[in-house]
Phi, psi and omega in degrees: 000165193242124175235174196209126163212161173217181192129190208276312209036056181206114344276182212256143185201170187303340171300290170317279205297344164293353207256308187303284204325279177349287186313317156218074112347283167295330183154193192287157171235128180249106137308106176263142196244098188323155171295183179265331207282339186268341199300310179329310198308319180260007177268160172247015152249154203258077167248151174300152179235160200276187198271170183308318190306316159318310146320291176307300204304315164292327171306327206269355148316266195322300162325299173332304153327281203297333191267337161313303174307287221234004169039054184242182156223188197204137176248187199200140160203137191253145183296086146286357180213164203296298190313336202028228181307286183007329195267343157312115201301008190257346168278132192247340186198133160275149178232130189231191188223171171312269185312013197228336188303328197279308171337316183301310164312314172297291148358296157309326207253325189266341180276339166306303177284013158254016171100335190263160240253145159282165192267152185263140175273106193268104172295115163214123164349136143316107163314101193261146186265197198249050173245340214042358155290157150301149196276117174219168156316317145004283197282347144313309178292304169320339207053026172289313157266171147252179189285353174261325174115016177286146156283125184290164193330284184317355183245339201241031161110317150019288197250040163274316191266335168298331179279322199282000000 
């Protein structure tokens, strides 16, 4: 199968590699990697994001393992529009998170009204930090985590005692 995802990836954490394993899992994957000019546009929270080139280079890290791993392959392509690759007809399944689905959905209603078959959503669960909130880049950038969803020191009391 031909598979398709997309996003910021900045920075790249388990939530994202559960996102990967799935894809492949299923088959080759082509990764869209939003532009520097779209990415503002699609995060809703108002943190910096590093530049595309950057981005790509720790994904295509990350990718590696995993076509290695599952003996699939994998391209990197960047995302000039929300829809990106997805609405192209060579693609058998989108892979989404809870919160990405209705996008997904859209997606579908749009390759429908180009004539193409819709893509099947292979849904994966959210990942949670051991705060039980979610693991997001966010909260990375922030320091609240590490990319695994560890609480950093200053969060889980560390420096609460250090201060006393």
């Amino acid at each position: 199968m031909d598979v398709a995802l997309g996003g910021t990836f900045d920075p790249v954490h388990d939530g994202h590699r559960a996102l990967f394993e799935r894809a492949f899992e299923l088959g080759n994957v082509t990764v869209g990697l939003t532009s520097d000019e779209l990415a503002p546009r699609t995060r809703a929270e108002d943190r910096p994001v590093r530049p595309y080139q950057v981005r790509q280079t720790e994904l295509t890290g990350e990718l590696e393992q995993f076509a290695e791993e599952y003996d699939c392959e994998f391209t990197v392509r960047k995302l000039e529009s929300p829809t990106g690759i997805a609405t192209e007809p060579v693609f058998d399944v989108l892979v989404v998170s809870p919160e990405t689905k209705t996008g997904g959905k859209r997606i579908n209603e749009l390759r429908r009204k180009q004539g193409n078959e819709p893509l099947q959503l292979a849904v994966v669960e959210h990942v949670y930090a051991e705060d039980d909130e979610l693991l997001s880049s966010t909260r990375i950038v922030r320091g609240e985590v590490d990319e695994h969803g560890t609480l950093t020191p200053e969060r889980d009391g560390w420096m609460a005692d250090v201060e006393r």
